[in-house]
Each structure stands twice: as C-alpha cells, then as structure tokens.
C-alpha positions in Angstrom: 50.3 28.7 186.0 49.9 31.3 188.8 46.6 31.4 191.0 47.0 35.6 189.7 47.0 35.8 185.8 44.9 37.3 182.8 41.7 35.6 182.2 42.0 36.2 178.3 45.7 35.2 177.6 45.1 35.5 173.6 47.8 35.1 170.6 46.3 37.3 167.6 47.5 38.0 164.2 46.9 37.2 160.3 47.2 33.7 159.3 50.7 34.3 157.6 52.0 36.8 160.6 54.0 33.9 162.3 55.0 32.3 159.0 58.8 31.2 158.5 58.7 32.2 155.1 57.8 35.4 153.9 54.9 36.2 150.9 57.2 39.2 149.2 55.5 39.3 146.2 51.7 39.3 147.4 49.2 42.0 148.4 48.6 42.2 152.2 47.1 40.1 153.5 48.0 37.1 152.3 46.2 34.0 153.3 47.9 31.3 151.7 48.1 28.2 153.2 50.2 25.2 153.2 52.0 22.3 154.9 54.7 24.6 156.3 52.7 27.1 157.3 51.0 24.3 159.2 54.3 23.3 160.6 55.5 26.8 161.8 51.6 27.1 163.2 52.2 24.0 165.6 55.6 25.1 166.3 53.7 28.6 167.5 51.0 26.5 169.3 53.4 24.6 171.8 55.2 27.8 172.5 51.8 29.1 173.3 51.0 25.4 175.1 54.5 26.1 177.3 53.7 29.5 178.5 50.1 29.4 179.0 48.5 31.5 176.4 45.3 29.6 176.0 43.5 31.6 173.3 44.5 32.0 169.4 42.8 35.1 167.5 43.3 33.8 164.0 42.7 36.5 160.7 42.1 35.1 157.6 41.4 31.4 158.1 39.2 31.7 155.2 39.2 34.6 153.3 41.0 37.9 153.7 38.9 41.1 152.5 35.8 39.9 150.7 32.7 37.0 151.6 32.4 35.3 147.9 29.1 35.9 146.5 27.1 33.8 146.2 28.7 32.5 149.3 29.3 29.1 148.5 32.6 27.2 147.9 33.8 29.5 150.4 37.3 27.0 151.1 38.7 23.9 148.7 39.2 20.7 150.6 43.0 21.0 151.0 42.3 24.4 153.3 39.7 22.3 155.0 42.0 19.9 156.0 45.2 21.9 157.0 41.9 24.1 159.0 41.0 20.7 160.8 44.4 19.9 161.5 45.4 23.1 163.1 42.1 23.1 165.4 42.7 19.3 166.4 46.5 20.9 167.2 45.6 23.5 169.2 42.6 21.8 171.1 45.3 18.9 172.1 47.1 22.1 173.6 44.0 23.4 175.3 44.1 26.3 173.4 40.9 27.4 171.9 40.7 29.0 168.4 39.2 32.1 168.1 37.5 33.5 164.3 39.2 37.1 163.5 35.9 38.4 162.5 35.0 41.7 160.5 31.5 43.5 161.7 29.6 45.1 159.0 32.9 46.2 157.4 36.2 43.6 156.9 35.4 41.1 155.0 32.6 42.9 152.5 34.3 44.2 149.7 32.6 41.9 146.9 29.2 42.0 148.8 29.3 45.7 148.7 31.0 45.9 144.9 27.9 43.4 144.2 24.9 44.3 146.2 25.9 48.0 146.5 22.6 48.8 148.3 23.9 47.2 152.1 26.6 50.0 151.9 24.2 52.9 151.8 26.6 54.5 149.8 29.6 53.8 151.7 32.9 52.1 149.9 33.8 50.5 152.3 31.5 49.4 155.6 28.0 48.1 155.7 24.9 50.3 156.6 23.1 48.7 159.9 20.0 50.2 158.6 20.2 48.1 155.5 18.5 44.9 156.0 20.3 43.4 153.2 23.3 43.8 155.3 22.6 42.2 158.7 21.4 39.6 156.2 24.9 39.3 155.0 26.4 39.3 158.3 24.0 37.0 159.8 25.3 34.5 157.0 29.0 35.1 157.8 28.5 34.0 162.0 26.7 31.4 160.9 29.2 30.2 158.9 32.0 30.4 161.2 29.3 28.7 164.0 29.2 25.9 161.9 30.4 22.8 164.0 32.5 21.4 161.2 35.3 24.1 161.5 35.6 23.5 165.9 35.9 27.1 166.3 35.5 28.1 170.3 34.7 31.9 169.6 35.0 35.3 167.9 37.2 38.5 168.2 35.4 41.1 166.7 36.2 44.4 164.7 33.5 47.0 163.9 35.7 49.9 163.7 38.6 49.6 161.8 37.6 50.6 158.3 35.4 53.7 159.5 31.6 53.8 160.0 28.6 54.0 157.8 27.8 57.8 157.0 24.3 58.1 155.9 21.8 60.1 157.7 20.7 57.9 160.1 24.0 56.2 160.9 25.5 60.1 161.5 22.8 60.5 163.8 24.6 58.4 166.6 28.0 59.0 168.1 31.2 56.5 167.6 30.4 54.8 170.3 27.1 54.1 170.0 26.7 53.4 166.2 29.6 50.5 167.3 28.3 49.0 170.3 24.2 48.8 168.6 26.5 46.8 166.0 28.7 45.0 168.0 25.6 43.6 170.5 23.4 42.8 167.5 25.9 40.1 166.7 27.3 39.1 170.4 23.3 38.7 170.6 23.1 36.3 167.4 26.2 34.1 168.4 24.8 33.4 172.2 22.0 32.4 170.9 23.3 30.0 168.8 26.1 29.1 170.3 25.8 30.2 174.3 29.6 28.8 175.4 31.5 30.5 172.6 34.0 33.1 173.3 32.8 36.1 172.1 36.3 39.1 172.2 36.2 42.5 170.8 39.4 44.2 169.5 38.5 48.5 169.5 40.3 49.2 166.3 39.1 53.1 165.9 37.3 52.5 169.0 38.1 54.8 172.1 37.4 54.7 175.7 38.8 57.9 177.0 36.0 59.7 176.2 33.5 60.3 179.0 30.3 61.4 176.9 30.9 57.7 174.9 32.1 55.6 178.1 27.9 54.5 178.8 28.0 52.6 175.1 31.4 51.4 176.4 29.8 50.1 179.0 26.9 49.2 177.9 28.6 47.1 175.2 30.5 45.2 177.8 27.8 43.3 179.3 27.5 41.4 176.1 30.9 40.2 176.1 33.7 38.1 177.1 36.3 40.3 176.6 37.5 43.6 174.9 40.9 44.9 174.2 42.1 48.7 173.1 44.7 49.5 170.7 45.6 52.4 171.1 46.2 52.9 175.2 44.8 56.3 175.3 43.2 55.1 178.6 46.3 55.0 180.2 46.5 58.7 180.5 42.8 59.1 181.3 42.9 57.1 184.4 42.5 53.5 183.1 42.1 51.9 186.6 38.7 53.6 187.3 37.3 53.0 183.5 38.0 49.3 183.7 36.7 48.9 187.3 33.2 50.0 185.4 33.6 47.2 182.8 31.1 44.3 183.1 33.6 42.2 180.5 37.3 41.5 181.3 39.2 44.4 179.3 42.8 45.0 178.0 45.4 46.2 175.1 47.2 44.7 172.8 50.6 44.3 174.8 52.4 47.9 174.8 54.7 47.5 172.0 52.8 45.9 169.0 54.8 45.3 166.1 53.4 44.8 163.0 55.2 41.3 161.5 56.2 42.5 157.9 54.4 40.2 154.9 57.5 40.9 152.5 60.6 40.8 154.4 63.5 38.1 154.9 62.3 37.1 158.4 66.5 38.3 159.4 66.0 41.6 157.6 65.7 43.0 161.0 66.7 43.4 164.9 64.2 44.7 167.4 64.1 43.3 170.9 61.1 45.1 172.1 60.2 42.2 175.2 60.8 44.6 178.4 58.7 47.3 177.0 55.7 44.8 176.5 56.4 43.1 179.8 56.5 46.2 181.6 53.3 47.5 179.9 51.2 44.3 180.8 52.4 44.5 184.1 50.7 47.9 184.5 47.7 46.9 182.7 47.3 44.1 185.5 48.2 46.3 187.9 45.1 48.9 186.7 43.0 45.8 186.7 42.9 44.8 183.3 42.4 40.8 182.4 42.6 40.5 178.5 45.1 40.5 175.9 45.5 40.3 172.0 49.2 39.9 172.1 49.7 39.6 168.4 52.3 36.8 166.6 56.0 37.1 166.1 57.6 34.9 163.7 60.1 32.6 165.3 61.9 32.4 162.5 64.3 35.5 163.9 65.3 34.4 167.1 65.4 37.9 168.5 61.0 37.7 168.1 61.0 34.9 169.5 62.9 36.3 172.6 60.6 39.1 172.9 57.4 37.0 172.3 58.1 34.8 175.0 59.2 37.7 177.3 55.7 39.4 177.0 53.8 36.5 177.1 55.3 34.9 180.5 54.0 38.3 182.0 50.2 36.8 181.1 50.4 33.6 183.0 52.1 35.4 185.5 51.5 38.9 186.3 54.3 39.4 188.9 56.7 37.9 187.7 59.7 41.0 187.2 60.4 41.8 183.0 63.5 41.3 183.5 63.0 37.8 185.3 61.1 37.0 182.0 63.5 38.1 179.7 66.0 35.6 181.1 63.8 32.6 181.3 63.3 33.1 177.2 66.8 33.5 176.6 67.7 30.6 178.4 65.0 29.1 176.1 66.0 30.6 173.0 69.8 30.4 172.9 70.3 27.5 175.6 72.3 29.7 177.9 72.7 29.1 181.4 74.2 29.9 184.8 76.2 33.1 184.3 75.4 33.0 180.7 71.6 33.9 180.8 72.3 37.4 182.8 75.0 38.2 179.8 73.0 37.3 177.1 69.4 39.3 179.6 71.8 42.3 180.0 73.0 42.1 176.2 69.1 42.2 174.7 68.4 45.3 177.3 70.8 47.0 175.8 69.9 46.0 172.2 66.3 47.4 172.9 67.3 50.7 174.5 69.3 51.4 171.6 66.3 51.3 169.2 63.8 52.7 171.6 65.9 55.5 173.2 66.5 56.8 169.6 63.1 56.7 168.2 59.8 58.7 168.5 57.7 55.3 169.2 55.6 55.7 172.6 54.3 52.7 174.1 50.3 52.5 174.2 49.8 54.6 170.8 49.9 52.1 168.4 51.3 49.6 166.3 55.2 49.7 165.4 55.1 49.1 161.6 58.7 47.7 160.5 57.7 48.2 156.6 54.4 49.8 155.7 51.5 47.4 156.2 50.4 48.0 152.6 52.6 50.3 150.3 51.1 52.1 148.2 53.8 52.2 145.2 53.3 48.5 145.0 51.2 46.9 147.2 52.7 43.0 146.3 56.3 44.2 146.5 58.4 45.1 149.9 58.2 48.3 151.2 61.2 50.5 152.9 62.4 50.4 156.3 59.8 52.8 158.0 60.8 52.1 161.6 64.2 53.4 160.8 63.3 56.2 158.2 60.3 57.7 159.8 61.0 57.3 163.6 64.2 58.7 163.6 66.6 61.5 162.6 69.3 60.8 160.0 71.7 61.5 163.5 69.9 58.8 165.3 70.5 56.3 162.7 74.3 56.9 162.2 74.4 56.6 166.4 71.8 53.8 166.2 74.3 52.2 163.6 77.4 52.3 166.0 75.7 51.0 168.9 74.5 47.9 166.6 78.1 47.3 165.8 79.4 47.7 168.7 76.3 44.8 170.2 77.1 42.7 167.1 81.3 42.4 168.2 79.7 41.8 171.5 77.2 39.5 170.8 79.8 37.6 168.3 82.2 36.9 171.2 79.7 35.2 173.6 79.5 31.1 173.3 75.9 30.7 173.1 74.8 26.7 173.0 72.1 27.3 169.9 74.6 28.2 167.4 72.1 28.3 164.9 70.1 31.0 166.7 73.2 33.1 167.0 74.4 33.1 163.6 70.6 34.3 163.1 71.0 37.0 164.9 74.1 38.2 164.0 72.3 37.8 160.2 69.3 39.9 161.7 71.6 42.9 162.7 73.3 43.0 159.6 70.4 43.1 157.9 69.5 46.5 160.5 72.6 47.7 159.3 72.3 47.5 155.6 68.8 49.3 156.2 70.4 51.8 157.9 73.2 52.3 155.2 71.1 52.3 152.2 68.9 55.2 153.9 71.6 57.3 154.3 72.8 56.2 150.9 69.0 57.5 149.7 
C-alpha cells in the first residue's frame, strides 16, 4: 500500500452486478442469492483483498425496491446465512461492508403503495414533513444497525428517484431539501452506532452550482465520505470545491459501466481501464479521497482487466495507467517479460477503438451496455445500446474492422491462461454479432 492513496477505496454495485451467471429472465434488479453467487462474491473480495480496496458498497442485500410491510420476516434463514458468510469473508480480508441504503425514496414502494400518506402525494419518494415517514426510515437504519448482520456503514442515496413535491418540500432548493434529509439520518446512525461509516453517493445531486454549494457543504460535516456521479465538477473547477469539503469527496471512477443483468457475461468487449485510471488520477490530483468504483464481473476476462487497472490507481495514486494496465494483464492472462507490453499495447488499442468512435465522455455518467431496465420487457434482454445509440451506423462498420483486425491479432499471441483467451476471443465475437445484427435491423 502506498503512504499516498484514497482514504475511501470502495467497490459498489447491486448484489448480482459481479455475478458469473447472468439473471436474463428477471426484472432489474435482481437480488437473488445463492451458493455461487457466494462463490463469485469471495472470488471478487480477494481481488479487492490484493489490490487494497478496503470498502464494499453492497445494493440489495435484502431487498431491492420495497421495505415489506409490516416489516417483519424481512430475509429467510438461507439469505441470513450466505449474508453471514459473506461479511465473515470480507472482514477476514479487512474489508468492511457497507449497506446500499435508499433515503426517503429507494426501497419504499410497498410502504408508499400501503401507507400512501408518507408520500404526500408523491409515487415515488417519501415526504420529510410526513412523520409517518421518518418513522419508516428510522425503522429501516435500525434494521441495517442491528449487530446480527456485522455491517461497518452506509452509502446513502436521497436523490435518485426525484424529490418530494408538495408545498413545503418545493419551498427548498435541491440541495437543501437533500442535505436536511441526508443529515437527519447521518445524525440517527452516529448516535447509534458512532464508528460506522457513514458514505453518500449524489445520484441527482450536483455540486457545480454555487447558490447550492453551502448545503453541499454543510452536508459534508456529517459525513465520511461523498462521491458525485456525474463529474460536472470537473469543468467548474473541482480542485477549489473539494478543498471546501469537511468529508473526503470523489466520483465514481470516470468510465462507469453499468454490468448488464441479462447478458452472456462474453456478449461483449469493452476495455475501458485507462480511461478510469486516468480519470482517478486527476481526481487525486484535484484533491479528491473517495471512490464508489462499481463491480465488474470477472467472468469476461476483458472486465476483469479493466477492474483491476482502475482500482490499482486507488491504493496507489501515482502509479502511471498504463503501468497499471500491465500489472493486471500479467494477472489476468499470466503474461510476462515481453509478453505483458504486447498484450498492455494490444488492450490500448482495443479501448481506443470503442471510445474514439463513440459519443461517451468521461465524467457524464454511466456507460449502459443494454438498457438498465427495458421498457418492452423489463425481465427479458434488451439491445445493444452502447453500440446503437453511441454511434453512427459508419462507426460501427469501422468499429467492426478494427475488432477483426484485434481478434487475428489477439488469436496469434501465446498467452499462458488459455482459458481467458478463448474468453476473449468469445467476448469479441459476441461485439461483432451485435454489430452485425444492427446493421441487419
């Protein structure tokens, strides 16, 4: 571990994000649990172990959108046990386990469908002017505080399904209406439980705006960390905003790619490591301390690569992207010598290809490989959206000859993990058939 790092080196993502197997014929999210997902969760967790990330944001340990009311019964025994296991795992990594935790809004759809009067109205958020629903909430931190579960903290999320809209609510700006929420429960949880971790991820959230920046602040003196999605910052000059931050604060890594639920886990290619090394390297060079950097299922190899690549950046903030890139795919393929700069230069390429084609920016959001719900049929796979919607038709057809041409490439190179290449060469060709049955379409 450096001396120089991020204080808040967090992995973050739904329970099923890192999964081997892929859920194609469930509504997102899924939650389900079982012994393999256990398995691929420890495999995750010594990854973490070897490169230092010593936090785990985890959504949906035990439900995914709705509290059960009356909330009792809230997990069987068999989840309680594969919960236990999974803490006991990451604790014997010293990596704490942090509760993905909705404020007022994720996690209340049968409270609100059943006691409609903490919603003020609202479909889809609590009203904090409702004592019904701090009530409600109260009951949920109290919950995840219970010892049983070993839980070492929160990441919070006020903001992603919208705000409450009644009169008094619309009386405060964004920011404000957030951080009263947001502090109410940071205040709850120290009092109960004074060493737990207490995050905040700004889902709808913004800090670029100068009039809102005093809630901002204000809100950071009641927590461990925060991280912002989208990196509007950046362009606002992040350095000075962060220096006024009582809390360590940070992003979500650069290029955040949303895992797909449905897919084959080789239905796709997409080296994106550099850009989320370089990115973190600039956060820490503007001063930020925190990350959510979300999973990737190792299942593809070419995820794993680009996890790792990221995520060597936390530990150690000067160490070069390109340094890091070769350390994971010395890991991942078991190359060495003159082997790991062919197989460095070979994913370089493989990214630029995507990247120099598409209308993705780093810092404005997540990269969505299928849509995160689809709305033709939410339980059922949805298209190729990073090819169809971030890309000309032209693009594609070049995009598609480049990935040929890297697939011969990659095919004549002797890599030790044969396994891991015949992945990858499966993980292209599923890029390609994408990209042929759009221009089919």
């Amino acid at each position: 571990m450096s001396s120089e790092s991020f204080r808040f080196r967090v992995a973050c993502g739904w329970l099923r994000d890192l999964a081997w197997d892929p859920s194609p014929n469930d509504r997102w999210p899924c939650i389900r649990w079982d012994e393999q997902l256990l398995a691929d969760q420890i495999n995750f967790l010594e990854v973490q172990r070897e490169l230092g990330v010593d936090h785990n944001v985890v959504w949906g340990l035990f439900v995914s959108d709705a509290w059960p009311v009356p909330f009792e019964n809230v997990i069987d025994e068999h989840r309680r046990t594969l919960l236990k296991c999974f803490v006991e795992a990451a604790h014997d990594r010293g990596i704490k386990i942090l509760a993905g935790t909705g404020i007022y809004s994720w996690g209340f759809d049968e409270v609100i469908r059943q006691v409609p009067e903490v919603a003020a109205g609202s479909g889809k958020v609590m009203c904090p002017h409702q004592p019904a629903a701090w009530d409600w909430q109260r009951r949920v931190l109290d919950f995840l505080m219970d010892p049983q579960w070993g839980l070492d903290g929160v990441s919070m999320q006020s903001a992603d399904q919208g705000r409450c809209q009644c009169e008094r609510c619309s009386a405060m700006s964004p920011a404000e209406y957030h951080a009263n929420l947001l502090i109410r429960c940071a205040g709850h949880i120290c009092s109960q439980r004074p060493q737990w971790i207490i995050g905040q991820a700004a889902w709808g959230m913004r800090l670029d705006e100068p009039e809102e920046f005093p809630h901002i602040q204000r809100l950071s003196e009641h927590l461990d960390y925060m991280v912002e999605v989208n990196e509007r910052s950046r362009s606002v000059g992040r350095k000075a905003l962060l220096a006024q931050l009582k809390c360590a604060a940070g992003s979500v890594g650069g290029v955040f790619v949303e895992p797909p639920q449905h897919w084959d886990r080789l239905r796709w290619c997409l080296p994106c490591g550099l850009g989320s090394a370089k990115s973190l390297r600039e956060l820490y060079a503007d001063g930020g301390r925190a990350c959510e950097y979300f999973y990737r299922p190792f299942a593809n190899p070419v995820e794993e690569v680009s996890w790792r690549t990221g995520a060597a950046i936390l530990s150690s903030p000067q160490t070069t992207p390109e340094a890091a890139l070769e350390r994971a795919v010395s890991r991942v393929y078991g190359v060495s010598g003159a082997g790991i700069r062919q197989l460095a230069d070979w994913f370089a390429r493989a990214e630029s290809a995507y990247f120099s084609r598409s209308n993705f920016q780093v810092g404005q959001g997540p990269l969505s490989l299928e849509p995160l719900v689809w709305k033709e049929n939410p339980a059922t796979s949805g298209p190729p959206v990073y090819l169809r919607d971030r890309m000309s038709a032209e693009a594609r057809a070049d995009y598609a000859r480049e990935l040929r041409a890297l697939r011969n490439e990659l095919g004549a190179m002797k890599l030790p993990n044969e396994s891991a290449a015949r992945k990858t060469l499966a993980a292209i060709d599923g890029t390609l058939a994408d990209i042929a049955s759009l221009a089919g379409g």
